[in-house]
C-alpha positions, 0 to 999 in steps of 0.5 A: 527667712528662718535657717531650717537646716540650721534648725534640723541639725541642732536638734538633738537627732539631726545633731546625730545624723550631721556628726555621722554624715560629717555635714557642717553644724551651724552654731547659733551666733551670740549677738549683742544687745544693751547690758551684755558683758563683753565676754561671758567666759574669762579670756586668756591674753599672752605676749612675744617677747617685745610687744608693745599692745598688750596694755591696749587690750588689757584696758578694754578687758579691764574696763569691760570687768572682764575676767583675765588669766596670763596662763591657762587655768590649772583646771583643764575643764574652763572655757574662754571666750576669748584668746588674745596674743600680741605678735608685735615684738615678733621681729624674726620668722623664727619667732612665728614659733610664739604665736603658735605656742600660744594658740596651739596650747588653748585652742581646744579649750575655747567655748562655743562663739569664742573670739580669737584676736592677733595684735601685730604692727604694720607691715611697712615698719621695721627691718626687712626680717620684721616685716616679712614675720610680721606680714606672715602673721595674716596667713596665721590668722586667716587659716586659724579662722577657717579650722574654728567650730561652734561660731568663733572667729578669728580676726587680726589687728595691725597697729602702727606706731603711735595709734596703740591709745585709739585701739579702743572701739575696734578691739571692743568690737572685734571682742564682743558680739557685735562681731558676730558675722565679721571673721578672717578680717585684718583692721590696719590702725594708724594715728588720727589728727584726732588723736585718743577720745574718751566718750561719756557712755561707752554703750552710746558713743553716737551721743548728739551727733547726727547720722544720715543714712540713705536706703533706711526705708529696709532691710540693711538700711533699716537695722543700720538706722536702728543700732545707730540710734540705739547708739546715740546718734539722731538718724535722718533716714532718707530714701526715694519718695515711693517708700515714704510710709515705709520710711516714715515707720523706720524713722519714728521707730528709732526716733529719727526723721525722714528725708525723701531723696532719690540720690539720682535726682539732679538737684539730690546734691543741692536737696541734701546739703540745704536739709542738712544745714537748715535742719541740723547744722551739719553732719557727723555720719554718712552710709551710703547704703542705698543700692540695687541690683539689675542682673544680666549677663554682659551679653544680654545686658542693656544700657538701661541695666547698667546705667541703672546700677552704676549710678544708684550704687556708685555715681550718686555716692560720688555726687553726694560726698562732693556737695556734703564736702564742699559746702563744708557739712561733713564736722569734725570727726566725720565718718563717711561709710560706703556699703561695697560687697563681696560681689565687688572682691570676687565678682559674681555671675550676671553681675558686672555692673554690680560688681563694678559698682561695688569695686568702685565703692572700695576704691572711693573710700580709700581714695578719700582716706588721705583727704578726709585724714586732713578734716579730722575725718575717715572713709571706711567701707563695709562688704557684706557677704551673704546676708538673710535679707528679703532678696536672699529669700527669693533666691532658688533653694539651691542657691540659697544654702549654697551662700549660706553654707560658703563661709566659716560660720556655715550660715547666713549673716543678720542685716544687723551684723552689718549695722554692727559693724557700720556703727563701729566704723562711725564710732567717734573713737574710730578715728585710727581705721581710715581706708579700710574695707570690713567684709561682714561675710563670716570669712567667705570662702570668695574673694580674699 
Protein backbone atom coordinates (compact mmCIF):
# COMPACT_ATOMS: atom_id res chain seq x y z
CA UNK A 1 0.00 0.00 0.00
CA UNK A 2 1.53 3.34 -1.06
CA UNK A 3 2.80 5.94 1.78
CA UNK A 4 0.24 8.78 0.72
CA UNK A 5 1.55 11.10 3.44
CA UNK A 6 5.27 10.29 2.37
CA UNK A 7 3.99 11.39 -0.95
CA UNK A 8 2.14 14.58 0.24
CA UNK A 9 5.01 15.78 2.04
CA UNK A 10 7.81 15.35 -0.59
CA UNK A 11 5.94 17.16 -2.91
CA UNK A 12 7.08 20.54 -3.73
CA UNK A 13 3.86 22.46 -1.67
CA UNK A 14 3.55 19.83 1.02
CA UNK A 15 7.52 19.90 1.60
CA UNK A 16 6.37 23.66 2.59
CA UNK A 17 3.48 22.95 4.60
CA UNK A 18 5.59 20.03 6.69
CA UNK A 19 8.78 22.49 7.27
CA UNK A 20 6.08 25.36 8.66
CA UNK A 21 4.20 22.95 10.78
CA UNK A 22 7.70 20.97 11.81
CA UNK A 23 5.96 17.43 10.54
CA UNK A 24 8.35 14.65 9.97
CA UNK A 25 9.46 14.30 6.11
CA UNK A 26 9.93 11.11 5.28
CA UNK A 27 13.08 10.45 2.67
CA UNK A 28 12.54 7.93 0.00
CA UNK A 29 15.18 5.18 0.98
CA UNK A 30 17.97 4.08 -1.60
CA UNK A 31 17.68 0.36 -1.93
CA UNK A 32 19.71 -2.12 -3.67
CA UNK A 33 19.66 -3.52 -6.91
CA UNK A 34 22.33 -5.56 -9.26
CA UNK A 35 25.22 -3.28 -10.64
CA UNK A 36 24.72 -0.48 -8.08
CA UNK A 37 28.07 1.25 -6.62
CA UNK A 38 28.24 0.41 -2.95
CA UNK A 39 28.47 4.36 -2.28
CA UNK A 40 27.06 7.00 -4.81
CA UNK A 41 29.23 9.86 -2.90
CA UNK A 42 32.72 9.53 -1.80
CA UNK A 43 33.29 8.33 2.16
CA UNK A 44 35.26 9.87 4.86
CA UNK A 45 36.99 7.09 7.10
CA UNK A 46 38.87 8.14 10.33
CA UNK A 47 40.75 6.72 13.32
CA UNK A 48 41.58 6.90 17.25
CA UNK A 49 44.74 6.52 17.95
CA UNK A 50 45.45 2.69 18.48
CA UNK A 51 42.52 1.23 16.11
CA UNK A 52 42.98 -1.90 14.88
CA UNK A 53 39.85 -2.03 12.20
CA UNK A 54 40.81 0.34 9.95
CA UNK A 55 42.24 -1.91 7.27
CA UNK A 56 39.09 -4.04 7.36
CA UNK A 57 36.57 -1.41 6.05
CA UNK A 58 39.32 0.00 3.67
CA UNK A 59 39.29 -3.11 2.07
CA UNK A 60 35.68 -3.20 1.23
CA UNK A 61 35.75 0.72 0.03
CA UNK A 62 38.57 -0.20 -2.07
CA UNK A 63 37.04 -3.22 -3.40
CA UNK A 64 33.93 -1.85 -3.87
CA UNK A 65 35.98 1.55 -6.27
CA UNK A 66 34.82 3.48 -3.72
CA UNK A 67 35.93 6.92 -3.29
CA UNK A 68 37.88 7.66 -0.02
CA UNK A 69 39.07 10.91 1.63
CA UNK A 70 41.40 10.53 5.40
CA UNK A 71 40.20 14.27 5.89
CA UNK A 72 37.34 16.31 5.00
CA UNK A 73 37.40 17.76 1.44
CA UNK A 74 38.54 21.55 1.27
CA UNK A 75 35.52 22.04 -0.83
CA UNK A 76 32.92 22.51 1.79
CA UNK A 77 29.91 22.03 -0.58
CA UNK A 78 30.96 17.50 -1.08
CA UNK A 79 28.73 15.42 0.29
CA UNK A 80 29.39 11.80 1.85
CA UNK A 81 27.60 8.85 1.77
CA UNK A 82 29.16 7.29 4.19
CA UNK A 83 31.23 8.51 7.72
CA UNK A 84 33.30 5.73 9.01
CA UNK A 85 35.56 5.82 12.56
CA UNK A 86 37.28 3.09 14.18
CA UNK A 87 36.84 3.67 18.02
CA UNK A 88 38.65 0.46 18.98
CA UNK A 89 42.07 2.09 20.01
CA UNK A 90 39.34 4.26 22.38
CA UNK A 91 40.85 2.41 25.80
CA UNK A 92 39.78 5.62 28.14
CA UNK A 93 36.37 7.53 28.69
CA UNK A 94 38.39 10.47 28.21
CA UNK A 95 39.27 9.42 24.65
CA UNK A 96 35.18 9.50 24.02
CA UNK A 97 36.40 12.89 23.14
CA UNK A 98 37.72 11.26 19.29
CA UNK A 99 34.77 9.85 18.44
CA UNK A 100 33.26 12.94 18.53
CA UNK A 101 35.53 15.20 16.96
CA UNK A 102 35.07 13.20 14.17
CA UNK A 103 31.37 12.80 13.77
CA UNK A 104 30.73 16.50 14.77
CA UNK A 105 33.16 17.85 12.08
CA UNK A 106 31.21 15.87 9.15
CA UNK A 107 27.91 15.39 10.35
CA UNK A 108 26.25 18.40 8.42
CA UNK A 109 28.05 17.40 5.22
CA UNK A 110 26.35 14.23 4.78
CA UNK A 111 24.22 13.42 1.66
CA UNK A 112 20.59 12.32 1.54
CA UNK A 113 20.59 8.16 2.89
CA UNK A 114 24.33 8.63 3.97
CA UNK A 115 25.66 5.67 6.28
CA UNK A 116 27.39 6.31 9.43
CA UNK A 117 29.42 3.42 10.82
CA UNK A 118 31.27 2.66 14.33
CA UNK A 119 33.90 0.27 14.51
CA UNK A 120 34.65 -0.79 18.40
CA UNK A 121 35.89 -3.94 19.86
CA UNK A 122 33.96 -6.16 22.23
CA UNK A 123 32.83 -5.17 25.53
CA UNK A 124 34.11 -8.12 27.59
CA UNK A 125 37.98 -7.12 26.66
CA UNK A 126 40.79 -5.18 27.91
CA UNK A 127 40.94 -2.99 31.05
CA UNK A 128 37.99 -2.00 33.21
CA UNK A 129 38.72 1.76 31.76
CA UNK A 130 38.57 0.24 28.19
CA UNK A 131 35.59 -1.67 28.40
CA UNK A 132 33.80 0.84 30.25
CA UNK A 133 34.43 3.78 26.99
CA UNK A 134 34.27 1.07 24.66
CA UNK A 135 30.57 0.06 26.06
CA UNK A 136 29.92 3.97 25.92
CA UNK A 137 30.19 3.75 22.56
CA UNK A 138 26.72 2.20 21.80
CA UNK A 139 25.16 5.23 23.65
CA UNK A 140 26.94 7.25 20.81
CA UNK A 141 25.74 5.68 18.47
CA UNK A 142 22.21 4.86 19.13
CA UNK A 143 21.54 8.53 20.17
CA UNK A 144 23.71 9.82 16.86
CA UNK A 145 20.95 7.53 14.58
CA UNK A 146 17.98 9.27 16.08
CA UNK A 147 19.13 13.03 15.24
CA UNK A 148 19.93 11.98 11.46
CA UNK A 149 17.53 13.23 8.71
CA UNK A 150 17.03 12.52 4.73
CA UNK A 151 17.13 8.30 5.31
CA UNK A 152 20.50 7.97 6.84
CA UNK A 153 21.28 5.78 9.39
CA UNK A 154 23.81 4.79 12.02
CA UNK A 155 24.96 1.39 12.93
CA UNK A 156 27.54 0.14 15.21
CA UNK A 157 30.14 -2.97 14.59
CA UNK A 158 31.82 -4.66 17.58
CA UNK A 159 34.55 -6.97 16.62
CA UNK A 160 36.83 -9.23 18.75
CA UNK A 161 40.09 -9.85 18.58
CA UNK A 162 40.77 -12.31 15.85
CA UNK A 163 37.57 -11.64 13.66
CA UNK A 164 38.77 -8.35 11.86
CA UNK A 165 39.52 -10.85 8.33
CA UNK A 166 35.71 -12.18 8.53
CA UNK A 167 34.37 -8.36 8.93
CA UNK A 168 33.60 -8.29 5.15
CA UNK A 169 29.60 -9.34 4.31
CA UNK A 170 28.49 -7.38 7.50
CA UNK A 171 30.56 -4.04 6.78
CA UNK A 172 29.45 -4.22 3.06
CA UNK A 173 26.03 -4.71 4.14
CA UNK A 174 25.71 -2.07 6.68
CA UNK A 175 27.50 0.43 4.05
CA UNK A 176 25.38 -0.24 0.83
CA UNK A 177 21.69 -0.07 0.42
CA UNK A 178 20.77 -3.13 1.47
CA UNK A 179 20.77 -1.67 4.86
CA UNK A 180 18.00 0.52 4.14
CA UNK A 181 15.61 -0.23 6.76
CA UNK A 182 18.15 -1.49 9.52
CA UNK A 183 19.62 1.62 12.00
CA UNK A 184 20.58 1.86 15.63
CA UNK A 185 21.71 -1.81 15.45
CA UNK A 186 25.00 -3.25 17.18
CA UNK A 187 26.57 -6.35 15.22
CA UNK A 188 28.97 -8.03 17.72
CA UNK A 189 31.70 -10.04 15.20
CA UNK A 190 33.79 -13.07 17.05
CA UNK A 191 36.15 -15.84 15.38
CA UNK A 192 34.35 -18.54 13.33
CA UNK A 193 36.05 -22.14 13.02
CA UNK A 194 35.44 -21.32 9.44
CA UNK A 195 37.62 -18.61 9.55
CA UNK A 196 37.99 -15.86 6.42
CA UNK A 197 36.13 -17.00 3.04
CA UNK A 198 36.67 -15.41 -0.45
CA UNK A 199 33.64 -16.24 -2.56
CA UNK A 200 33.82 -16.01 -6.50
CA UNK A 201 31.29 -13.37 -7.02
CA UNK A 202 30.94 -11.23 -4.34
CA UNK A 203 26.91 -10.14 -5.82
CA UNK A 204 26.08 -13.85 -5.83
CA UNK A 205 27.75 -15.26 -2.43
CA UNK A 206 24.86 -18.01 -2.28
CA UNK A 207 26.12 -19.67 -5.32
CA UNK A 208 25.44 -23.70 -5.28
CA UNK A 209 24.22 -23.79 -2.20
CA UNK A 210 20.83 -24.68 -1.28
CA UNK A 211 18.01 -22.56 0.74
CA UNK A 212 14.73 -23.45 2.21
CA UNK A 213 12.66 -21.00 3.21
CA UNK A 214 9.03 -21.94 5.01
CA UNK A 215 5.95 -19.24 4.61
CA UNK A 216 7.57 -18.42 0.98
CA UNK A 217 4.17 -18.55 -0.67
CA UNK A 218 3.97 -14.28 0.43
CA UNK A 219 4.55 -11.32 1.41
CA UNK A 220 8.25 -11.47 3.89
CA UNK A 221 8.55 -14.96 2.58
CA UNK A 222 8.21 -14.50 -0.70
CA UNK A 223 11.17 -11.17 -1.26
CA UNK A 224 12.94 -13.74 1.17
CA UNK A 225 13.10 -16.50 -1.59
CA UNK A 226 13.47 -13.71 -4.19
CA UNK A 227 16.74 -11.86 -3.07
CA UNK A 228 17.93 -15.43 -1.92
CA UNK A 229 17.94 -16.51 -5.30
CA UNK A 230 19.01 -13.43 -6.78
CA UNK A 231 21.88 -14.22 -4.49
CA UNK A 232 22.70 -17.46 -5.88
CA UNK A 233 21.24 -19.66 -3.74
CA UNK A 234 18.37 -22.63 -5.18
CA UNK A 235 15.06 -21.93 -2.83
CA UNK A 236 13.06 -24.74 -1.72
CA UNK A 237 9.98 -22.60 -0.95
CA UNK A 238 7.56 -24.49 1.43
CA UNK A 239 4.51 -23.76 2.96
CA UNK A 240 1.01 -25.23 3.82
CA UNK A 241 -0.84 -27.13 1.13
CA UNK A 242 -3.83 -24.36 0.78
CA UNK A 243 -1.31 -22.13 -0.82
CA UNK A 244 0.05 -24.20 -3.57
CA UNK A 245 -0.52 -21.93 -6.55
CA UNK A 246 0.60 -19.14 -4.68
CA UNK A 247 3.55 -21.14 -3.64
CA UNK A 248 4.22 -22.79 -6.99
CA UNK A 249 4.41 -19.00 -8.78
CA UNK A 250 6.91 -17.76 -5.93
CA UNK A 251 8.95 -20.96 -6.79
CA UNK A 252 9.19 -20.67 -10.86
CA UNK A 253 9.61 -16.85 -10.36
CA UNK A 254 12.86 -17.16 -8.45
CA UNK A 255 13.91 -20.67 -10.20
CA UNK A 256 13.36 -22.64 -7.26
CA UNK A 257 10.86 -25.42 -6.40
CA UNK A 258 8.26 -26.04 -4.04
CA UNK A 259 7.61 -28.23 -0.92
CA UNK A 260 4.16 -28.47 0.68
CA UNK A 261 4.51 -28.51 4.51
CA UNK A 262 2.41 -27.65 7.37
CA UNK A 263 5.55 -27.34 10.15
CA UNK A 264 2.88 -28.38 12.55
CA UNK A 265 2.06 -31.64 10.81
CA UNK A 266 3.50 -34.67 13.24
CA UNK A 267 5.26 -36.41 10.75
CA UNK A 268 6.44 -32.22 9.17
CA UNK A 269 10.18 -33.22 10.85
CA UNK A 270 10.57 -36.65 9.22
CA UNK A 271 8.65 -35.08 5.65
CA UNK A 272 11.50 -32.30 5.91
CA UNK A 273 14.49 -34.27 6.36
CA UNK A 274 13.51 -37.17 3.65
CA UNK A 275 13.00 -34.27 0.98
CA UNK A 276 15.86 -32.55 1.81
CA UNK A 277 18.24 -35.76 1.47
CA UNK A 278 16.43 -37.18 -1.25
CA UNK A 279 16.21 -34.14 -3.41
CA UNK A 280 19.46 -32.07 -2.68
CA UNK A 281 21.70 -33.94 -0.22
CA UNK A 282 21.33 -31.44 2.50
CA UNK A 283 20.84 -28.16 3.40
CA UNK A 284 23.15 -24.81 3.45
CA UNK A 285 20.14 -22.11 4.74
CA UNK A 286 17.10 -22.28 6.81
CA UNK A 287 14.33 -19.21 7.51
CA UNK A 288 12.12 -19.94 9.73
CA UNK A 289 9.56 -17.57 8.49
CA UNK A 290 6.43 -19.10 8.68
CA UNK A 291 4.31 -17.50 11.33
CA UNK A 292 0.74 -15.67 12.34
CA UNK A 293 -0.78 -13.88 14.52
CA UNK A 294 -4.33 -14.75 16.83
CA UNK A 295 -4.72 -11.39 18.55
CA UNK A 296 -6.77 -11.19 21.78
CA UNK A 297 -5.96 -9.93 24.94
CA UNK A 298 -5.06 -12.38 28.02
CA UNK A 299 -8.47 -11.91 29.26
CA UNK A 300 -10.40 -13.05 26.12
CA UNK A 301 -7.89 -15.03 24.93
CA UNK A 302 -8.73 -18.92 24.19
CA UNK A 303 -6.75 -21.96 24.33
CA UNK A 304 -7.04 -22.47 20.62
CA UNK A 305 -5.47 -18.67 20.09
CA UNK A 306 -2.66 -19.48 22.09
CA UNK A 307 -1.85 -23.08 21.00
CA UNK A 308 -2.20 -21.70 17.76
CA UNK A 309 0.73 -19.15 17.71
CA UNK A 310 2.98 -20.75 20.21
CA UNK A 311 3.31 -23.57 17.80
CA UNK A 312 3.30 -22.25 14.40
CA UNK A 313 5.67 -19.44 15.58
CA UNK A 314 7.97 -21.30 17.64
CA UNK A 315 7.28 -24.95 18.88
CA UNK A 316 7.60 -25.94 14.98
CA UNK A 317 10.91 -23.87 14.47
CA UNK A 318 12.15 -26.13 17.58
CA UNK A 319 11.04 -29.46 15.93
CA UNK A 320 12.36 -28.62 12.60
CA UNK A 321 16.03 -27.59 13.62
CA UNK A 322 16.18 -30.68 15.80
CA UNK A 323 15.38 -33.43 13.06
CA UNK A 324 17.59 -31.00 10.16
CA UNK A 325 20.32 -31.36 13.20
CA UNK A 326 20.19 -34.97 14.03
CA UNK A 327 19.92 -36.33 10.80
CA UNK A 328 22.81 -34.31 10.02
CA UNK A 329 21.58 -32.19 7.13
CA UNK A 330 22.30 -28.75 8.09
CA UNK A 331 26.36 -28.88 5.88
CA UNK A 332 29.13 -27.06 6.75
CA UNK A 333 28.74 -23.32 6.96
CA UNK A 334 24.99 -23.59 7.60
CA UNK A 335 23.05 -20.89 8.68
CA UNK A 336 20.03 -21.06 10.67
CA UNK A 337 17.74 -17.52 10.43
CA UNK A 338 14.56 -17.28 12.64
CA UNK A 339 12.05 -14.67 11.85
CA UNK A 340 11.47 -12.80 15.96
CA UNK A 341 9.66 -9.06 16.02
CA UNK A 342 9.88 -6.30 17.51
CA UNK A 343 6.60 -7.43 19.22
CA UNK A 344 9.02 -10.25 21.00
CA UNK A 345 11.51 -6.80 22.28
CA UNK A 346 8.81 -4.47 23.50
CA UNK A 347 5.63 -6.67 23.37
CA UNK A 348 2.41 -5.30 22.18
CA UNK A 349 -1.15 -5.13 23.28
CA UNK A 350 -3.49 -8.07 22.71
CA UNK A 351 -0.61 -10.09 21.72
CA UNK A 352 1.09 -12.19 24.52
CA UNK A 353 1.15 -15.32 22.83
CA UNK A 354 2.83 -13.60 19.66
CA UNK A 355 4.92 -11.81 21.76
CA UNK A 356 5.96 -15.12 23.55
CA UNK A 357 6.61 -16.72 20.57
CA UNK A 358 8.66 -14.16 19.11
CA UNK A 359 10.81 -13.81 22.59
CA UNK A 360 11.24 -17.45 22.22
CA UNK A 361 12.81 -17.16 18.75
CA UNK A 362 15.34 -14.86 20.27
CA UNK A 363 16.26 -16.67 23.02
CA UNK A 364 16.47 -20.05 20.58
CA UNK A 365 19.11 -18.78 18.19
CA UNK A 366 21.20 -17.70 20.91
CA UNK A 367 20.96 -20.77 22.70
CA UNK A 368 21.78 -22.51 19.57
CA UNK A 369 24.89 -20.02 18.69
CA UNK A 370 27.68 -22.27 20.82
CA UNK A 371 26.35 -25.60 19.46
CA UNK A 372 26.12 -24.63 16.00
CA UNK A 373 29.80 -22.72 16.28
CA UNK A 374 30.96 -26.43 17.22
CA UNK A 375 29.43 -27.48 13.13
CA UNK A 376 31.08 -24.54 11.51
CA UNK A 377 27.23 -23.12 11.72
CA UNK A 378 25.44 -19.99 13.25
CA UNK A 379 22.09 -19.08 14.55
CA UNK A 380 21.24 -15.44 13.89
CA UNK A 381 17.49 -13.75 14.20
CA UNK A 382 15.91 -11.05 12.06
CA UNK A 383 13.23 -8.65 14.09
CA UNK A 384 11.16 -6.62 11.86
CA UNK A 385 9.91 -3.66 13.02
CA UNK A 386 6.88 -2.06 11.08
CA UNK A 387 6.83 -3.49 7.55
CA UNK A 388 4.27 -2.35 4.38
CA UNK A 389 2.77 -5.77 4.21
CA UNK A 390 -0.70 -6.96 3.36
CA UNK A 391 -1.46 -7.14 7.07
CA UNK A 392 -0.33 -3.55 7.86
CA UNK A 393 -2.79 -2.63 5.21
CA UNK A 394 -5.79 -3.91 7.07
CA UNK A 395 -4.78 -2.02 10.13
CA UNK A 396 -7.23 0.98 11.12
CA UNK A 397 -5.58 4.40 9.56
CA UNK A 398 -4.75 5.42 12.91
CA UNK A 399 -2.68 2.76 13.69
CA UNK A 400 -1.14 2.42 10.56
CA UNK A 401 0.69 5.84 10.37
CA UNK A 402 1.35 5.47 14.00
CA UNK A 403 3.95 2.21 13.09
CA UNK A 404 4.80 4.12 10.45
CA UNK A 405 5.81 7.23 11.94
CA UNK A 406 7.47 5.63 15.36
CA UNK A 407 10.87 4.91 14.24
CA UNK A 408 14.03 7.05 12.80
CA UNK A 409 13.08 6.97 9.27
CA UNK A 410 9.36 8.06 9.72
CA UNK A 411 8.19 5.31 7.19
CA UNK A 412 7.44 1.86 7.04
CA UNK A 413 9.89 -0.58 6.06
CA UNK A 414 9.64 -3.05 2.29
CA UNK A 415 9.32 -7.10 2.98
CA UNK A 416 12.55 -6.65 1.25
CA UNK A 417 14.31 -4.98 3.70
CA UNK A 418 13.93 -8.09 5.66
CA UNK A 419 15.18 -10.62 2.76
CA UNK A 420 18.17 -8.03 2.92
CA UNK A 421 19.09 -8.48 5.92
CA UNK A 422 18.24 -12.28 5.87
CA UNK A 423 20.67 -12.92 2.90
CA UNK A 424 23.37 -11.38 4.70
CA UNK A 425 23.06 -13.35 7.89
CA UNK A 426 23.16 -16.37 5.40
CA UNK A 427 25.75 -15.23 3.51
CA UNK A 428 28.64 -18.04 3.41
CA UNK A 429 31.04 -14.97 4.97
CA UNK A 430 28.89 -14.26 7.71
CA UNK A 431 30.14 -16.77 9.68
CA UNK A 432 31.61 -14.13 12.73
CA UNK A 433 27.66 -12.95 13.46
CA UNK A 434 26.48 -15.93 15.68
CA UNK A 435 23.59 -15.22 18.48
CA UNK A 436 22.96 -12.31 17.09
CA UNK A 437 19.47 -10.58 16.62
CA UNK A 438 19.09 -7.84 13.74
CA UNK A 439 16.03 -5.57 14.10
CA UNK A 440 14.88 -4.21 10.76
CA UNK A 441 12.80 -1.60 12.21
CA UNK A 442 14.38 1.60 11.01
CA UNK A 443 15.53 2.24 14.76
CA UNK A 444 11.93 1.95 16.33
CA UNK A 445 11.41 4.09 18.73
CA UNK A 446 9.97 0.40 20.87
CA UNK A 447 12.06 -1.79 22.46
CA UNK A 448 15.84 -1.41 22.86
Amino acid sequence: MPDRYQQLVTSSVGRQVADALSLPVPQPLRRYAPGQPLLEHPALVGAAAGGRLLDAVLGVLTDADADVHREPHEDETVRYGALVFDASGIDDSARLRELYTFFAAAIRRTAPNARLLVLAGATDEGSVRRRTAQRAIEGFTRSLGKELRQGSTCNLVRIAEGAEHEATSTLAFLLSARSAFVAGQVVTLRPSAGGEIVVDDPARPHTGRVALVTGAAQGIGASMAAVLARDGAHVVCADVPAQGEALARVANHVGGSTLHLDVTAEGAPQALVDHLRERHGGVDVVVHNAGITRDKTLAGMDDARWDAVLEVNLVSQERLDEALLDADLLRPGGRIVGVSSIGGIAGNRGQTNYGASKAGVIGRVEALADELADRDATSNAVAPGFIETAMTERMPVGVREAGRRMNSLNQGGRPVDVAEAVSWLADVRSGAVNGQVVRVCGQSLLGA
